[in-house]
Structure formats: structure tokens, C-alpha cells
N, C-alpha and C positions, 0 to 999 in steps of 0.2 A: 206693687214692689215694696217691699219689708228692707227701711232703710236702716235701720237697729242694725241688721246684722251684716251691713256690709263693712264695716271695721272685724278686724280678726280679732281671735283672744289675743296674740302675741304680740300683735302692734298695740292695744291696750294697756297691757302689762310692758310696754317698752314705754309710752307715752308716762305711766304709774311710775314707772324706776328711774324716768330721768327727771320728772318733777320731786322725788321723793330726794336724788344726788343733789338738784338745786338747794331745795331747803335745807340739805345735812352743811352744805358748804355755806349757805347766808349765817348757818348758827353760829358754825365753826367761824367764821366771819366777825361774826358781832361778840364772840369770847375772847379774839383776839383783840379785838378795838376797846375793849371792855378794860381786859388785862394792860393797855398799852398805854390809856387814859387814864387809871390807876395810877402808872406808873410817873406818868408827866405830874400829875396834881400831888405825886409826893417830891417828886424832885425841884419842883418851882420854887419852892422856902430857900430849900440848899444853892441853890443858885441866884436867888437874892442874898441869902449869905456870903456868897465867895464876891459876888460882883461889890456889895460893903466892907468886906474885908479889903479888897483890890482897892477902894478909893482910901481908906483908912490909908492903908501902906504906903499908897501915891502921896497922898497930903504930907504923911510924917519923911519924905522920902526915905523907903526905906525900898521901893521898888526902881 
């Protein structure tokens, strides 16, 4: 008995195209998380900014 051939071409090529959909969405995954952690590591200054300004205004009451 020739177990090689008892998988079909078509269920190979489905097994190939849903491991292939996996990886396209982990990239797409990790560009996003990429892009979004970019985003936080520039906004963390600006927001120790406004929270120094906040105590600034508090102290002088001006808030």
C-alpha cells in the first residue's frame, strides 16, 4: 500500500492556501502592531507634556 498517494492533489493545495492565508494575516498582524507601537513611543513625550503642563496650571491656579 503506497501511502504518498493517499492525500489528493486538492486537499494539498487547500492544506498550501490555508497555511499560506495564515502567514499573509500574522504579517499583516505584525505591520499593524508595528505601525501602532510607533505610534505610542511618539506620543508618550506629548503626554508627559500636557500631564507637566496640567500640574504647572494646577500649582499656579490657573486650572
Amino acid at each position: 500500500m503506497d501511502l504518498r498517494s493517499a492525500i489528493e492533489v486538492e486537499t494539498l493545495l487547500k492544506i498550501v492556501l490555508g497555511l499560506v492565508v495564515v502567514w499573509l494575516v500574522l504579517e499583516v498582524l505584525g505591520a499593524v502592531l508595528r505601525i501602532t507601537t510607533a505610534f505610542f513611543r511618539l506620543l508618550t513625550p506629548v503626554i508627559g507634556l500636557v500631564i507637566v503642563i496640567l500640574i504647572v496650571l494646577w500649582l499656579l491656579d490657573r486650572i
